[in-house]
C-alpha positions as CSV (number, residue, x, y, z in Angstrom):
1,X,16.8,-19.1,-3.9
2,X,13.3,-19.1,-2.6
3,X,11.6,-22.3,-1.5
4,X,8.5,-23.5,-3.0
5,X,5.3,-23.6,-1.8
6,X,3.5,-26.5,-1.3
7,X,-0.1,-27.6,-2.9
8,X,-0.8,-30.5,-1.2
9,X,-4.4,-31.6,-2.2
10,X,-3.4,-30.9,-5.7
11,X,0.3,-33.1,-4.9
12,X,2.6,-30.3,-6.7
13,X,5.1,-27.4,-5.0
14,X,4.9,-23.6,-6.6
15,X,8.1,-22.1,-7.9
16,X,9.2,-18.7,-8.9
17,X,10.1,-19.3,-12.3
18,X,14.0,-18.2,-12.0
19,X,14.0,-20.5,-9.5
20,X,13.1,-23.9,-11.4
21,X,14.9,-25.2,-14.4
22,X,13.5,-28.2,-16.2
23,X,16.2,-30.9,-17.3
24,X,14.2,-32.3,-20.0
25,X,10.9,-31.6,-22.1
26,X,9.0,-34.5,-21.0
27,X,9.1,-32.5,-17.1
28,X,7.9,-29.5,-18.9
29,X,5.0,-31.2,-20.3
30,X,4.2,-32.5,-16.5
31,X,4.2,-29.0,-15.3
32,X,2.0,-27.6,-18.2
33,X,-0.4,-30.4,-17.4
34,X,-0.4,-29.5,-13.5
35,X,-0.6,-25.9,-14.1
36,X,-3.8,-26.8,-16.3
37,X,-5.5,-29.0,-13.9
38,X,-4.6,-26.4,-10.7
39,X,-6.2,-23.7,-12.6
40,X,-9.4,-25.4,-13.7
41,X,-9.4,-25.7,-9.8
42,X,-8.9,-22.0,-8.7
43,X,-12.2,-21.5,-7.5
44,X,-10.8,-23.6,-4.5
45,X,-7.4,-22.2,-4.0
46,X,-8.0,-18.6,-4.7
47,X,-10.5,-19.0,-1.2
48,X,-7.8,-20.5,0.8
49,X,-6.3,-17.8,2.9
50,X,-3.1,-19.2,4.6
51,X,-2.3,-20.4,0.9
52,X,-2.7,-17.2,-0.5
53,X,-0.9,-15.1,2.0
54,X,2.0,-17.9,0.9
55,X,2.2,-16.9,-2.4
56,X,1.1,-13.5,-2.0
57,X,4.8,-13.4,0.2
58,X,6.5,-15.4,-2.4
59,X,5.8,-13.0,-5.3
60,X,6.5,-10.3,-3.3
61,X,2.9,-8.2,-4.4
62,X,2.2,-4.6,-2.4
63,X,-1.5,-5.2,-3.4
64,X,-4.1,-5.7,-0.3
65,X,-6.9,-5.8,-2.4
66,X,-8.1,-9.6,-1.8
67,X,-9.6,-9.8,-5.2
68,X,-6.9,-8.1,-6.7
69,X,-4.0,-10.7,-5.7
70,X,-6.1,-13.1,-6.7
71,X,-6.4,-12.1,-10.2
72,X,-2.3,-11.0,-9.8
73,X,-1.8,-14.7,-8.5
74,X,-3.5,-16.7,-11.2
75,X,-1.8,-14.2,-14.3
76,X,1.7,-15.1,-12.9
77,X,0.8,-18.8,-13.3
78,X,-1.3,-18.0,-16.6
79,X,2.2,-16.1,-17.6
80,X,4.5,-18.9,-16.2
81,X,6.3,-16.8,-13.6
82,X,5.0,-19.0,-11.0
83,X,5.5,-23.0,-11.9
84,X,3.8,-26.1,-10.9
85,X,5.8,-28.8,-10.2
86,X,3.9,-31.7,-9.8
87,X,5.3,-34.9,-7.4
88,X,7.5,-37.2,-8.8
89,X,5.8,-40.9,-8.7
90,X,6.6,-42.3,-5.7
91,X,8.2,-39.8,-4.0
92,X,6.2,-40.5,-0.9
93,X,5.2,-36.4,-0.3
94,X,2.1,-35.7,1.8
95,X,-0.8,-35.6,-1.1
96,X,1.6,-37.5,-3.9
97,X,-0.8,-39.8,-5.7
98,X,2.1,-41.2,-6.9
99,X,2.9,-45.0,-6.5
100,X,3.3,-45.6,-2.8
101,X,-0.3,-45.0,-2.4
102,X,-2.1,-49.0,-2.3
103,X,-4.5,-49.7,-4.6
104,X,-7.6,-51.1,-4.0
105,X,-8.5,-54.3,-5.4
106,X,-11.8,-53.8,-7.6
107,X,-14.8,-56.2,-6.9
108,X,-18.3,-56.5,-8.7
109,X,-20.7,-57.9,-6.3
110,X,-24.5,-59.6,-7.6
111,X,-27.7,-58.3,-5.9
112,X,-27.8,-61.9,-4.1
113,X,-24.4,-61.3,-2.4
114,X,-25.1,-57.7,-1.7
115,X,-28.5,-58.9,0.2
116,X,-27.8,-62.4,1.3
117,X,-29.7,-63.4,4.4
118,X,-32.2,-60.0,4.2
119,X,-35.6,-61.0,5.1
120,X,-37.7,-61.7,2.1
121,X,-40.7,-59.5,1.0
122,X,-44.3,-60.4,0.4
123,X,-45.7,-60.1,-3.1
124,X,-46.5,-56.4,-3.1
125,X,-49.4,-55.4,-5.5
126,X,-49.0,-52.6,-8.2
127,X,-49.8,-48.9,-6.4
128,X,-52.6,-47.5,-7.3
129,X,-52.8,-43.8,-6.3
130,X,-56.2,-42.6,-5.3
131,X,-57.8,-40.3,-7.2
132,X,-58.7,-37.1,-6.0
133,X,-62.1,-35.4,-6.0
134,X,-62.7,-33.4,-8.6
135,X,-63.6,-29.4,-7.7
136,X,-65.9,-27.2,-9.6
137,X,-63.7,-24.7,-9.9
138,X,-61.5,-27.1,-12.1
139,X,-64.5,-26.7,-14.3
140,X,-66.2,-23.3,-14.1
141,X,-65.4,-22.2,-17.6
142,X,-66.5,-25.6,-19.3
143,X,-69.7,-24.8,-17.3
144,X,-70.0,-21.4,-17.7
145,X,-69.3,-21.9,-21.6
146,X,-71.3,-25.1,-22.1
147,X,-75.0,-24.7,-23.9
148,X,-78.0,-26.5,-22.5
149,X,-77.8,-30.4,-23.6
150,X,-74.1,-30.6,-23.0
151,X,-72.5,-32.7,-21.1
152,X,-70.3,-31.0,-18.2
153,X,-66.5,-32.4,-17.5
154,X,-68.0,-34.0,-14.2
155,X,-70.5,-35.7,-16.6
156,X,-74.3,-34.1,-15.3
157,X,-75.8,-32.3,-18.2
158,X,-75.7,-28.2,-18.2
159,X,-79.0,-27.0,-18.2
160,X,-80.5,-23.3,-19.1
161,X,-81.1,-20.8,-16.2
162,X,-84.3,-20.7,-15.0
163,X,-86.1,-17.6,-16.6
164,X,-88.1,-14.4,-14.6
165,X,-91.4,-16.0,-13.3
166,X,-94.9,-14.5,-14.2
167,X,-94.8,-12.7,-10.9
168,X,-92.1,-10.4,-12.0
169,X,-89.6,-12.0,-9.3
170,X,-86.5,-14.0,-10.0
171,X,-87.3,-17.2,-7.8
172,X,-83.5,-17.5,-7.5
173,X,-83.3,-14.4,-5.5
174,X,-86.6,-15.5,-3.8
175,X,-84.9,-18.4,-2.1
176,X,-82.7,-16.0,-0.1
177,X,-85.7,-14.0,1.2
178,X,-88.9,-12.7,1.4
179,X,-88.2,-9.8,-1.3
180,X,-88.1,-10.2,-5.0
181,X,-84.5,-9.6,-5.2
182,X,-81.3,-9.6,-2.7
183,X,-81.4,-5.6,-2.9
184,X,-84.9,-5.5,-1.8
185,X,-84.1,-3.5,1.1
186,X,-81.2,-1.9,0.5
187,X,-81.1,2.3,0.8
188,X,-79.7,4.6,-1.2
189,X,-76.4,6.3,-0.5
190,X,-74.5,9.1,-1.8
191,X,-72.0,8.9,-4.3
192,X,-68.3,10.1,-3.3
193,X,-65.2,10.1,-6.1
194,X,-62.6,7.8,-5.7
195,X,-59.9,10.3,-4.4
196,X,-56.6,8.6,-3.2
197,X,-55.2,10.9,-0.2
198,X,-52.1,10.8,0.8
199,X,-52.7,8.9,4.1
200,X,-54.4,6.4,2.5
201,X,-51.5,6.2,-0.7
202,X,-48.7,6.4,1.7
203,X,-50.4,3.9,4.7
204,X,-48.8,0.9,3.1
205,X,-45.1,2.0,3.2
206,X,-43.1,2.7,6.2
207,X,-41.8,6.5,6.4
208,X,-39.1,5.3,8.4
209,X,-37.1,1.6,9.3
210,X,-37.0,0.9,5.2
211,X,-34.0,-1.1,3.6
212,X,-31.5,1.8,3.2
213,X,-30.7,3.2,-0.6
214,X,-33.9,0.7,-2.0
215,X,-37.0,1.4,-4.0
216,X,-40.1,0.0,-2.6
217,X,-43.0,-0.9,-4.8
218,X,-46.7,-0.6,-2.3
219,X,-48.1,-3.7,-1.8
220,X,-51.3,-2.3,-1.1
221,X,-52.1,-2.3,-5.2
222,X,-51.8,1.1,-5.3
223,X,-49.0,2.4,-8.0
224,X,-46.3,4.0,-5.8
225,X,-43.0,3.5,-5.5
226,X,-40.7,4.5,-2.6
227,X,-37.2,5.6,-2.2
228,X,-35.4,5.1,1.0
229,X,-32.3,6.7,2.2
230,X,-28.7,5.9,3.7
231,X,-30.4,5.8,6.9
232,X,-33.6,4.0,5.9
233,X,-36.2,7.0,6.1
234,X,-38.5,7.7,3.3
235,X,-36.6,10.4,0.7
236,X,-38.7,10.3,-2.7
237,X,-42.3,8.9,-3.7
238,X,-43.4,8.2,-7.5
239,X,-47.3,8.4,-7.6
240,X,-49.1,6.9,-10.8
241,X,-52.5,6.2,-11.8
242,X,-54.0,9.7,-9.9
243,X,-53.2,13.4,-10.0
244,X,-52.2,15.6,-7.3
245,X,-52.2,18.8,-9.9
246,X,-49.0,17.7,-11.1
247,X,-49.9,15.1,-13.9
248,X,-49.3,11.2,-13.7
249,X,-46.9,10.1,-13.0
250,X,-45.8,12.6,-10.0
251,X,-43.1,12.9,-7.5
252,X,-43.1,14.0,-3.9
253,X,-40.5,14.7,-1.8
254,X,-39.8,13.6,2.0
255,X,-38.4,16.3,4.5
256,X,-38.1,16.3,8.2
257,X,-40.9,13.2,8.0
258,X,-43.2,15.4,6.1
259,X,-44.4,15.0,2.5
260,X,-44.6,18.1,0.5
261,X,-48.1,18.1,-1.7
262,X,-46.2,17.1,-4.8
263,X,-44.3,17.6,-8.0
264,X,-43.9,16.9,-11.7
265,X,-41.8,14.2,-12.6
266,X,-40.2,12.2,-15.8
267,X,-39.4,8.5,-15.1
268,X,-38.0,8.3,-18.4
């Protein structure tokens, strides 16, 4: 006959079921009420590892699998082969909450007991919390949406803009220079198409020292996504938004550090 094994915080012993007979229905029901309450607490139990290994031994299990014989465990007390036995009142076992245990005599104390002899407080006026200034960009749309007349959220009146003068010159743009407009002196320059190389696509993502077996979106803005291999080096791009000859979205592959000029690819 084996022993049992003891459950201390939850004040019951663990049997093998051929090992415990109840005399009488009324310890049955105690034991179906233990075994209830110790499984609503397995989270706790299942993580305790000497207490495992004990019953682990005790039911005699090949399985190593930590997971595994902890699912075994909790179906042989879900099954009833293993039996909780909960203290007897008063048997004086370490963790019985039976009757040896003193009870505390309950007390209600008033606020005046609980701070007799604290040092009084002054009459504290209601807090008032300041107020905080008020930004225009809280109300840019109100005043980029209001009509001459209106009155704006801060309360001035919104005005209209002040027209082209006779001169021809905006006397807005005046006020920042001697020309009649802020691109007074600007020069002309030659146009050049937006063309996403590969240096500038790729410049944002490592090729190398990325989290192993991950996608990587760029956080430049620019739609690529990454793929990094076991060892953390870059193994397959996704291109959108541009074409390399290949359509959009593309792939290219990663070999040797290199990336090949590109391929056709279905993300879906």
């Amino acid at each position: 006959m084996h022993s049992g094994i003891r459950a201390d915080k939850w004040s019951l012993t663990l049997y093998l079921r051929r090992d415990r007979h109840f005399v009488n229905d009324s310890e049955k029901q105690r034991a179906a009420e233990s075994r209830r309450t110790f499984l609503e607490d397995s989270f706790n139990w299942m993580h305790d590892q000497p207490f495992m290994s004990k019953l682990h031994e005790l039911l005699g299990l090949d399985e190593t699998e930590p997971s595994n014989v902890r699912w075994k465990v909790q179906r042989a007390i879900e099954t009833g082969e293993l039996v909780t036995i909960p203290d007897a009142a008063g048997s004086g076992l370490c963790g019985s909450r039976g009757g040896d245990m003193p009870k505390l005599r309950s007390m209600t104390l008033t606020p005046s007991q609980l701070f007799k002899g604290a040092p009084r407080l002054r009459n504290v006026g209601s807090y008032i919390r300041s107020e905080e200034p008020r930004l225009f960009a809280n109300d840019c749309m109100a005043a980029w949406l209001a009509k001459p007349g209106e009155m704006l959220p801060d309360g001035r009146i919104a005005t209209a803009l002040k027209p082209f003068d006779e001169s021809g010159g905006d006397s807005f743009f005046k006020s920042f220079g001697d020309g009649d407009s802020l691109l007074g002196d600007a020069q002309p320059f030659g146009y050049v198409p937006d063309d996403i190389g590969d240096e500038m696509q790729t410049a944002w993502l490592p090729s190398t020292g990325g989290p192993a077996n991950t996608w990587l979106e760029n956080p430049s803005g620019k739609e690529q996504w990454r793929y990094y291999d076991g060892n953390g080096d870059a193994a397959v791009d996704i291109d959108f938004g541009h074409d390399h000859g290949f359509g959009a979205p593309h792939s290219h592959n990663w070999e040797n550090g290199k990336r090949d000029n590109g391929n056709p690819v279905s993300i879906f």
